[in-house]
N, C-alpha and C positions, 0 to 999 in steps of 0.2 A: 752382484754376487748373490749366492744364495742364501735366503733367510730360512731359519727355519733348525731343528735341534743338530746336534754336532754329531757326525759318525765318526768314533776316534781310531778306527781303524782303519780309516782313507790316511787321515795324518801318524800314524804310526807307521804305513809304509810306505809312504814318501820318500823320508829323506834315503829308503835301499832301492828304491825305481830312481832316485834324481842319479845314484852316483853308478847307480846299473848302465843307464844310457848317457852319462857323463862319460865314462871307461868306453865304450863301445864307439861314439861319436868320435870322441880322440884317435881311436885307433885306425877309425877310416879316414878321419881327416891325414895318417900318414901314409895312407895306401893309395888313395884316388883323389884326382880334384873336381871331379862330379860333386854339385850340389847337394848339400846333404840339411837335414830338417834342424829348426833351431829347439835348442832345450831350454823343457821346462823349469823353472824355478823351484825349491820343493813346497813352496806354496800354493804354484797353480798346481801342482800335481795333488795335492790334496783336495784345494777345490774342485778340482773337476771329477775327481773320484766319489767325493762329497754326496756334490751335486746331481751326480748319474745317480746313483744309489740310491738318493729320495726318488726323483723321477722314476725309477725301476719297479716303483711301490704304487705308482699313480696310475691312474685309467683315464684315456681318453675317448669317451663315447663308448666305454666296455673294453675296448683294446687294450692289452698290454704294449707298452714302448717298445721298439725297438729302434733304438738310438747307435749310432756311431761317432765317436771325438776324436778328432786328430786336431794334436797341438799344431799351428803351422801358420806363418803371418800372409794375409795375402798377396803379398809381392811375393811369394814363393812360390802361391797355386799356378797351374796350370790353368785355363778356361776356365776360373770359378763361377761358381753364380756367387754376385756380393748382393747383400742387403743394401738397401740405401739406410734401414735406422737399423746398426747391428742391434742383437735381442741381449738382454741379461743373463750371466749366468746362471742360472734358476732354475729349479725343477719344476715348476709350471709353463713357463717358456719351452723349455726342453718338451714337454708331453704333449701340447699343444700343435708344437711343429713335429713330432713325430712321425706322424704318417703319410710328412712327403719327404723323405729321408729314408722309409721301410726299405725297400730294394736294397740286396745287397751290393757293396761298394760306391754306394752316396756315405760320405760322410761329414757333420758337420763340422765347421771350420770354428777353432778357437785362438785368441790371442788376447795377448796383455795389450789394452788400450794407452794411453794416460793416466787412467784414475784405477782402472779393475777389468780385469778378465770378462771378454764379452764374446758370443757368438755373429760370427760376420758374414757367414753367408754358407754355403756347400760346395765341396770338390772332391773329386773323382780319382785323379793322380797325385798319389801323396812325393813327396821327397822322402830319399831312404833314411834312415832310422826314427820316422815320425813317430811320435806320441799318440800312441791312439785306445782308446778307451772303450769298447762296445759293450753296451746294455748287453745279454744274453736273457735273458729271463727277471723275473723280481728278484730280486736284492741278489743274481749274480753277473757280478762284471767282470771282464776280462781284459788286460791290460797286452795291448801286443805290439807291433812292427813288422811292417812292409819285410819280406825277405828278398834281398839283396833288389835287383830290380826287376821282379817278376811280380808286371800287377796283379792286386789282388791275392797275393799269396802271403799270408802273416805267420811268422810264429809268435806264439803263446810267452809273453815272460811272465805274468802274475793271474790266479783267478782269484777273485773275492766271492766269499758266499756269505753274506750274512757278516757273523762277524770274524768266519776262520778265511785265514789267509796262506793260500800256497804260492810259493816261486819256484817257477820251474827252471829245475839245474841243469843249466846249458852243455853241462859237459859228462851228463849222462849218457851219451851216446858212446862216449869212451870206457865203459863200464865191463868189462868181461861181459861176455855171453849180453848181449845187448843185441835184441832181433832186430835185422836192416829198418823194418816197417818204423823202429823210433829214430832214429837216423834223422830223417829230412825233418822231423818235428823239433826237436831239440836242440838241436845247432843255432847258436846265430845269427851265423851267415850260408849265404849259399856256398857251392860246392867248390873249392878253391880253384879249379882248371874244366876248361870242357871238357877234358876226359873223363871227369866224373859225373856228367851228367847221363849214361847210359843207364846204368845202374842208379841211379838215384831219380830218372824215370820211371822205372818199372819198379821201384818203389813205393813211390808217391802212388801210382796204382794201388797199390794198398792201402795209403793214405786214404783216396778218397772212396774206396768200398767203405772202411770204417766209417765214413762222416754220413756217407749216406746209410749205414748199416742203424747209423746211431738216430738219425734225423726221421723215421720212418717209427721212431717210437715204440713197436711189436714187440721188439726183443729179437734174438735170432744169433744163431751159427755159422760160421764159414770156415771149412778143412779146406787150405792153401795142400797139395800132396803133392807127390813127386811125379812128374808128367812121363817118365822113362819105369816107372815099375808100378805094379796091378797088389802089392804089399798092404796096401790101405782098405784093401777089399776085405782083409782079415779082419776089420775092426768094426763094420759096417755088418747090421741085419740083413740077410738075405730074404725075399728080393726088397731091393730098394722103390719104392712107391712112386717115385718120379726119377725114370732112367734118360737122359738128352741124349737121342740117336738120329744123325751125327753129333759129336758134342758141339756146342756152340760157341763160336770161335770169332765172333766180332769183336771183343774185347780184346782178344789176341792179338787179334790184326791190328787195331788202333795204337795198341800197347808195343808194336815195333814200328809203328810208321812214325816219323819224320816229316811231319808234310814243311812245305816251303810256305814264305809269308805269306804268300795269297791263299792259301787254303787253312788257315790257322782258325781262324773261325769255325770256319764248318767243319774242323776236323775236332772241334773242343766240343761242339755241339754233338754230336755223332759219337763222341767220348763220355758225355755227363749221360747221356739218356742210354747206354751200353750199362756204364756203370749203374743207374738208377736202376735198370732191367733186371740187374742181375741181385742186389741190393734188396731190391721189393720180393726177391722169394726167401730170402732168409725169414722174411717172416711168417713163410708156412713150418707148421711144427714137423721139427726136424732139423740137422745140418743141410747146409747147399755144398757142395764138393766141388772146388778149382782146381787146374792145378796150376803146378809156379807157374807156367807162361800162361794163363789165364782163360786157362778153353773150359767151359764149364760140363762137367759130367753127370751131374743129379740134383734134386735138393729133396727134403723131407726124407732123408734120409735120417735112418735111427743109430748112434754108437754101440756099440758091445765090449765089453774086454776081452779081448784075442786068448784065442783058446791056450790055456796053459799059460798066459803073464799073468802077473801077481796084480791083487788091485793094489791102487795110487792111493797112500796114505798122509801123503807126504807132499806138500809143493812148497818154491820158494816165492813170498809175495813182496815185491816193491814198487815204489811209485815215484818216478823219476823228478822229484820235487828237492829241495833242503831243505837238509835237517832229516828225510826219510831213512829208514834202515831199515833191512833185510828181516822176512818176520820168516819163519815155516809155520805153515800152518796146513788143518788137512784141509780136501779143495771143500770142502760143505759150510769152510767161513767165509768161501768166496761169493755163496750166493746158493744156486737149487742145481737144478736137474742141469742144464746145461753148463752151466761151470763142474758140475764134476766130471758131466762125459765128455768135455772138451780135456779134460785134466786127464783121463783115462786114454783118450784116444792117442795124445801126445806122447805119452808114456808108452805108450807102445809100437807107435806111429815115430820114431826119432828124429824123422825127416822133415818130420810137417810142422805146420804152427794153426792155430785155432783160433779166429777170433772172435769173441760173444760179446754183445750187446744185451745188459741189460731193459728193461723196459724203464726204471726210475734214470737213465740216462747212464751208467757205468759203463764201461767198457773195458776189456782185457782180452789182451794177447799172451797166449798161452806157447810156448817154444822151449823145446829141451836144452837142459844146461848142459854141456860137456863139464865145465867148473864144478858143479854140486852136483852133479852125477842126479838129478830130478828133475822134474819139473819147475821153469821158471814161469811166474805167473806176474804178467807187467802190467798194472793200473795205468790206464792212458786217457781215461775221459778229459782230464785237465789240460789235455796239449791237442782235442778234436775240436773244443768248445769254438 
């Protein structure tokens, strides 16, 4: 186990992660007889919280860690690789084996031994509602789970930064005026029927502009518009500095294909690098212009306020966490220039939603409330990490 000063913030949210996936594991054990991942203790969950958290502080050879922990026994992995002498729980262990672990979706394997919680080896394919713990950056972790059985694909239940702790509220998605784009983040589980995975496809398309919008670090804009009307044109500088003629419509296509399982691969591939394409130009100054079915129409484009609407004095700010509450505030406490023209554009744009990318890592999506007759302004960094 790990030696070394106490973080009392790992053991403070423990025992609401042990009875978070206590509740959740129950629930599926009455729905499905698919193997499901064994739970933590609220001791190991403290220690391993612990124990990331120094490690998240440590450098190997200059490197900062990037660790992954999934609780999980090895008669549960799949094709693991096991250690022949498993390693100690420890934040010098942990930094040391860091950087053959880097690659996303290697995670290391942890369990309770005999005597104490030890690391036993690395696996790939977790069991659903596994425990799992990723280093994000120094002293932030993020506490998640496999969503339903799509590998690879986690939602968010807890971030730790230091010593503040947010839980994300699972059923913020049921929120009035809650834009589609938080939907697949928040829930969870996946979509209760395949009917709803049409829409909750083209979704997740938003989903991952955001992560790549956010991961490219620059900062940057993205006006989602109505693909059926030329309205959005009112709120945009004429001329726009970068016009896409014909607009660019690979994303489009990806984003209604279907491929079948032999082409799942190269059609994910062909998917990441569309969206990365289009992701890398937000970071020229300016918004990039989509629209909903994802054809892309410009970027470095400038906002304006539409001749004759009033300015936006006014938005509504929340953050899909507990314990959060609805603040108003004007958009200039949300940040600089592009939080207000994204605030501006929406306001007068009623159709659209806006998503900005801070440079220190923030994130909001910007989408009009029918409920508060304003601007709603949704903090989502915590459910992209």
């Amino acid at each position: 186990m790990m030696q070394g000063p106490a973080f009392p913030a790992a053991h403070a949210l423990a025992p609401q992660l042990h009875t978070h996936f206590s509740r959740h594991l129950e629930e599926a054990r009455r729905r499905t007889h698919e193997p499901l991942a064994s739970l933590p203790d609220v001791d190991a969950i403290g220690a391993i919280i612990e124990t990331a958290f120094w490690a998240s502080l440590r450098r190997e050879e200059g490197y900062v860690p990037r660790i992954s922990l999934a609780f999980v026994d090895p008669e549960q992995a799949t094709q693991p690789l096991r250690f022949e002498q498993p390693l100690p729980l420890e934040a010098a262990a942990l930094t040391r084996v860091a950087p053959a672990v880097a690659p996303a979706g290697i995670h290391l394997g942890v369990s309770r031994g005999p005597i104490e919680l030890s690391v036993w080896g690395t696996i790939r394919t977790l069991p659903r509602l596994c425990f799992v713990l990723e280093v994000a950056a120094p002293g932030l972790l993020v506490v998640k789970h496999q969503r339903g059985n799509v590998p690879g694909k986690f939602a968010n239940v807890a971030v730790i930064e230091g010593d503040q702790v947010k839980i994300i509220d699972e059923h913020a998605s049921g929120f009035p005026d809650c834009p589609p784009l938080l939907m697949p983040l928040v829930g969870f589980e996946s979509p209760s029927s395949p009917t709803d995975w049409p829409n909750i496809d083209s979704v997740n398309m938003q989903v991952q502009l955001a992560v790549a919008m956010r991961a490219h670090g620059r900062g940057g804009s993205l006006l989602l518009v109505s693909a059926s009307s030329e309205a959005w044109r009112e709120s945009i500088v004429q001329p726009i500095s970068y016009v896409v003629t014909p607009p660019f419509a690979e994303l489009a296509h990806l984003s209604r294909e279907r491929p079948d399982e032999s082409r799942q691969r190269l059609w994910r591939e062909a998917l990441d690098e569309a969206v990365n394409a289009v992701a890398s130009l937000t970071a020229v100054d300016g918004a990039t212009i989509l629209t909903m079915d994802y054809e892309l129409l410009a970027f470095g484009a400038k906002i304006a306020r539409r001749k004759g609407a009033p300015q936006v004095e006014q938005v509504t700010l929340t953050e899909p966490i507990e314990g959060g509450t609805a603040a108003v505030v004007h958009p200039s406490h949300l940040g600089g220039t592009r939080h207000l023209s994204a605030s501006q554009f929406v306001h007068d744009q009623r159709d659209a939603i806006a998503l900005v990318a801070s440079q220190d890592g923030r994130f909001t999506v910007f989408a009009w409330s029918t409920c508060r007759g304003m601007v709603h302004a949704h903090r989502v960094e915590a459910l992209l990490l």
